[in-house]
C-alpha positions, -999 to 999 in steps of 0.1 A, spaced: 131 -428 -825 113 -410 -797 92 -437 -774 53 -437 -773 50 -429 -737 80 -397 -746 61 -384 -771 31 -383 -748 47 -365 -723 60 -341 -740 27 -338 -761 9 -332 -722 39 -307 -712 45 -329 -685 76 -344 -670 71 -383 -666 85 -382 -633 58 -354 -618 29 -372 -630 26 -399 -606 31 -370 -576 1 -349 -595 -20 -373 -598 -19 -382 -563 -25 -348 -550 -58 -349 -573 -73 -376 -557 -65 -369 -523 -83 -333 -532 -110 -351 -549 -113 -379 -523 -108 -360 -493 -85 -386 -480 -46 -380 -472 -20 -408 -470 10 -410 -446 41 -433 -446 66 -444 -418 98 -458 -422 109 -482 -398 145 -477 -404 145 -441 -393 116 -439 -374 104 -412 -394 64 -406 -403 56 -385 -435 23 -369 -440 10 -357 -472 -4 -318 -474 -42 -338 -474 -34 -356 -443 -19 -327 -424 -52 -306 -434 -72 -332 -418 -49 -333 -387 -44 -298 -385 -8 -300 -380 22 -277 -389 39 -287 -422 72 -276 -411 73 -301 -378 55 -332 -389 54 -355 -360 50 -393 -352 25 -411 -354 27 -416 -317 27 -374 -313 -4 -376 -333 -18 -403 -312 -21 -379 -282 -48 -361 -295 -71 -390 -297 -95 -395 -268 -82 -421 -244 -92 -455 -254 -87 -444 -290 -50 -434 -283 -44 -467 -267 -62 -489 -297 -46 -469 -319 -10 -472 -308 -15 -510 -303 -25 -512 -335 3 -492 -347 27 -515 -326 13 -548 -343 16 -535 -380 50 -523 -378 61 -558 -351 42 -581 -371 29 -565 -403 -11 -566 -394 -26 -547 -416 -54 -519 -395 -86 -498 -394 -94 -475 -364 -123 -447 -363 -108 -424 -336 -122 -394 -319 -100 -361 -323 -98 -337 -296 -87 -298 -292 -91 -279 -261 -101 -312 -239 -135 -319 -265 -139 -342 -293 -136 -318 -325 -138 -344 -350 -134 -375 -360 -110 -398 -383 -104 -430 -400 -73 -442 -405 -56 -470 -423 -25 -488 -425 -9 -520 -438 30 -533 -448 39 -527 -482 24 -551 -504 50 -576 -515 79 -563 -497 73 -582 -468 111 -577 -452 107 -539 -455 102 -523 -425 77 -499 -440 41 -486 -435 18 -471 -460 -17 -458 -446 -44 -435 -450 -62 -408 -428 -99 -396 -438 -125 -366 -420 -154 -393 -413 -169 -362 -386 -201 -357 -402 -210 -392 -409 -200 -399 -375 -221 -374 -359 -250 -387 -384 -248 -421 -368 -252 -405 -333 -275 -389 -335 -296 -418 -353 -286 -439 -326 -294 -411 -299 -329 -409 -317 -338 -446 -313 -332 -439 -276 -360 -410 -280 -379 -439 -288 -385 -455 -256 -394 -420 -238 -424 -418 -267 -434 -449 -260 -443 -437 -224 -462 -402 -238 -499 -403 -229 -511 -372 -249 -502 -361 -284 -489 -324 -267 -467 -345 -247 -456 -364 -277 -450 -326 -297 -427 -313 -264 -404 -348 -266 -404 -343 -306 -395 -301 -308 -373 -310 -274 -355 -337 -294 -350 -316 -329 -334 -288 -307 -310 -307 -281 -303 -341 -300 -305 -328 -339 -298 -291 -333 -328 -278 -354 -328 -246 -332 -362 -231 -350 -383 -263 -350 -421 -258 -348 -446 -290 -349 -481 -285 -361 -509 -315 -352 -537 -315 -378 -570 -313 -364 -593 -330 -389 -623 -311 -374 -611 -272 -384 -590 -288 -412 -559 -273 -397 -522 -281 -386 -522 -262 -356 -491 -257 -339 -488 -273 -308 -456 -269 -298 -428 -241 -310 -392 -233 -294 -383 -202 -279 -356 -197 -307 -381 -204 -335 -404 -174 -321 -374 -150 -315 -365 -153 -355 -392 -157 -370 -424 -141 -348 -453 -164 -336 -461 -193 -362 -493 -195 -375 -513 -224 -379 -521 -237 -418 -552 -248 -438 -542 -284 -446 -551 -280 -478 -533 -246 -485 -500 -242 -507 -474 -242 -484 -445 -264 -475 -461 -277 -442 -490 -284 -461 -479 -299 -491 -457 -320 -468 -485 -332 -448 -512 -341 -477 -481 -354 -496 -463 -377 -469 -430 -365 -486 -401 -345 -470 -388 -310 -484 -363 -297 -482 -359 -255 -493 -324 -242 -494 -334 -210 -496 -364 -192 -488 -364 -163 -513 -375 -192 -535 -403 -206 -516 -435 -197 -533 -462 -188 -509 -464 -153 -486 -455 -169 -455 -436 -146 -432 -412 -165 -419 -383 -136 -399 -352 -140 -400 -353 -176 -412 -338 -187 -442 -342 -221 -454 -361 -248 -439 -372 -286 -441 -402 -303 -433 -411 -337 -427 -442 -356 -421 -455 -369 -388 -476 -396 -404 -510 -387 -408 -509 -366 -377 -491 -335 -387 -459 -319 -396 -423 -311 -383 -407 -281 -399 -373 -265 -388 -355 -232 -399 -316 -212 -400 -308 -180 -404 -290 -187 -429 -295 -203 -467 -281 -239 -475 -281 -246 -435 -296 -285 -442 -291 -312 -464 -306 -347 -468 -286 -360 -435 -305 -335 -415 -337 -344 -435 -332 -377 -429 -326 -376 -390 -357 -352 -386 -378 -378 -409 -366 -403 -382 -378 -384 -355 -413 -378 -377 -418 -416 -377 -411 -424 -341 -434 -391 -333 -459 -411 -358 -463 -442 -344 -463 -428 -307 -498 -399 -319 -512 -435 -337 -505 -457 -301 -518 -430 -281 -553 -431 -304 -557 -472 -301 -557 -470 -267 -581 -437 -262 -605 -459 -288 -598 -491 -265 -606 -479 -232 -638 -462 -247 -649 -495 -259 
């Protein structure tokens, strides 16, 4: 009589023995995470076809762990490699966010993992993981780097000095090239723009100012105190000329106006970069609403 788990293997068309391998390729595709082993007993590493994506190394040649230590930055080759040293001498299990470099810069970065064998304690053997963590990384620098924006708001006496640190932050810190900001002025009913980057004008022409109560993005954005966020800009539906610009987000500054940012090209954004420019929007916020106590203090 055939066994259960034969008959379902050959019902699937699929050797027992491949399964296992499969499946493991799946969710390293699926996870975006590759796995690596070294054996202690012939001081070999092995690197699956994720983990070698990730690392950008030849298949044919795959080196050490050490040889892939050299491409970290400094400290994190030497963390790294101690690490290394106490998991394989003592059987420490590790975690180390290390900064990749090519050509002398930091291309990306990686997490990697890696622990003894579970239960096999007298086996010279390590199992570990390697992971692309480069765009959350960046996210958290940027975040942090923002923060930092903070304290030179705080010193901003004017609300156009407070627009030139905001659209001077989007561009250098949060690389929103095209960034406009628009200040509403409650009198005219308008978000004028106040400040606008030379790239922005160069794309997409000189940007007008907006009834605050019109139909567009900026607008809706301002009345609403919500973030949007438009992929594409063949599906935005007002007649703004906008260039050569493509999509765009746009976040509120408070009650004081509106921070919008464009690419060239569709899909450029996503709700990281909407949520570091929102960021930016709040700090810009609460500097406009400092600037105004004070004005209304002194003229008391």
């Amino acid at each position: 009589m055939t066994a259960p788990e034969s008959r379902t293997d050959a019902e699937h068309g699929t050797p027992a023995a491949s399964r296992p391998a499969e499946l493991l390729e799946s969710v390293q595709r699926l996870t975006g995470v590759g796995v690596w082993r070294y054996d202690g007993d012939s001081d070999e590493t092995w690197w699956s076809d994720q983990a070698r994506d990730i690392l950008g190394i030849d298949a044919d040649t795959p080196p050490t762990f050490e040889a892939v230590a050299e491409q970290f930055v400094d400290d994190d080759r030497r963390r790294s490699r101690e690490l290394f040293e106490r998991a394989r001498e003592r059987g420490e299990a590790f975690a180390v966010e290390v900064g990749f470099m090519n050509g002398g810069t930091t291309e990306r970065y990686l997490r990697i993992r890696g622990a003894p064998r579970p239960g096999d304690p007298g086996e010279n053997t390590l199992h570990g993981t390697v992971r692309n963590v480069t765009d959350a990384k960046r996210q958290e620098q940027r975040i942090e780097v923002l923060r930092k924006t903070s304290q030179e708001l705080r010193e901003a006496n004017s609300r156009q000095a407070v627009a030139e640190i905001m659209a001077d932050t989007a561009k250098n810190i949060l690389g929103l090239d095209n960034t406009t900001i628009r200040l509403v002025d409650e009198t005219e009913g308008t978000l004028q723009v106040v400040v606008v980057t030379e790239e922005c004008v160069t794309k997409a022409g000189t940007r007008p100012d907006y009834p605050a109560d019109k139909d567009t993005p900026a607008a809706r954005t301002f009345r609403t105190g919500e973030p949007e966020l438009h992929t594409d800009h063949s599906s935005t539906e007002d007649d703004q000329e906008r260039g050569e610009l493509r999509s765009g987000l746009y976040v509120p500054i408070g009650d004081h106006g509106v921070l919008s940012a464009g690419d060239i090209t569709i899909e450029a954004f996503d709700e990281r970069d909407v949520e570091a420019a929102s960021l930016l929007g709040q700090l810009g916020a609460k500097a406009i609403t400092r600037i105004g106590w004070t004005r209304r203090s002194r003229a008391i």
